[in-house]
N, C-alpha and C positions, 0 to 999 in steps of 0.2 A: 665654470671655474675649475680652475687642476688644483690639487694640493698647495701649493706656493701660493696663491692667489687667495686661498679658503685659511690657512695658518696666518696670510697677512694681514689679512681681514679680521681675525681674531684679536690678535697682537695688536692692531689699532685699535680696537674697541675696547681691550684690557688696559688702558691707559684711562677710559673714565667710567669705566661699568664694573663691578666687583664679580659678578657673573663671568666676563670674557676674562677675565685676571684669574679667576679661580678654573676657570675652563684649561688657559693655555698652559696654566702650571701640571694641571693633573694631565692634559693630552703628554706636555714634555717625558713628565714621569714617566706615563702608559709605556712611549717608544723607547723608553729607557730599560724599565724591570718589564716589560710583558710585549716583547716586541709586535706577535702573531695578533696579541686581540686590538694590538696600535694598527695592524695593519688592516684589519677587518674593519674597523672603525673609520680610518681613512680612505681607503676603499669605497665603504657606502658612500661617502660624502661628496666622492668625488663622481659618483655613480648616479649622483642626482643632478650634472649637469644645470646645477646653478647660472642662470646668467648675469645677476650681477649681486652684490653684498646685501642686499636689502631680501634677496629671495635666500643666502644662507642663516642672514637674522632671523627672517621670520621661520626658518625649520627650528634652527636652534630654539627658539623660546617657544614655540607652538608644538612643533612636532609635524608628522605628516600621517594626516588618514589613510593614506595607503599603504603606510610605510609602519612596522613597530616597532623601528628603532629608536631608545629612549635614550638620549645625552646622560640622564642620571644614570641609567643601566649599562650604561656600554664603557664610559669612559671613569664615572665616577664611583661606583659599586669596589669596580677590580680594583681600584685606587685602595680603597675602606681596610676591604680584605686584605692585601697587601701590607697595611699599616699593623691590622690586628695580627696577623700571622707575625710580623717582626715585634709586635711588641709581647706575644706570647711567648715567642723564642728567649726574648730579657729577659722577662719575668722566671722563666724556666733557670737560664742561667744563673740570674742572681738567687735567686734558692739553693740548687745545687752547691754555692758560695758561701 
């Protein structure tokens, strides 16, 4: 599967799983505020030569023994960070206020 084919696969399944809804939102973000680690992340995924939707389901929610890339750690960690970093910045500013 290439990229377009692994994001549309997502995007289908974020229509009735809270997991692929909460996945496709923070990948959007990722390629939006942290381009480099959107791309190391799509990158792998596409590097696993998936061949059909049910072999990218099962990484996504299993993982892969050979593999120790973590969906939590890859896509949704930098997500976290991101938030607490902007919301320390508020916090900062409204003090200084």
């Amino acid at each position: 599967m290439n990229w377009a084919q692994i994001i549309d696969t997502i995007l289908q399944l974020s229509k009735g799983q809270g997991f692929y809804g909460r996945l496709y939102r923070d990948i959007c973000r990722l390629e939006k505020e942290a381009p480099e680690e959107f791309e190391n992340f799509k990158n792998k995924l596409e590097a696993k030569n998936f061949k059909e939707a049910v072999d990218l389901v099962l990484y996504l929610e299993n993982g892969d023994e050979d593999d120790d890339t973590d969906v939590e750690i890859t896509i949704v960690q930098p997500i976290r960070e991101m938030d607490e970093t902007r919301l320390q910045k508020q916090y900062e500013k409204k003090r200084k206020s």
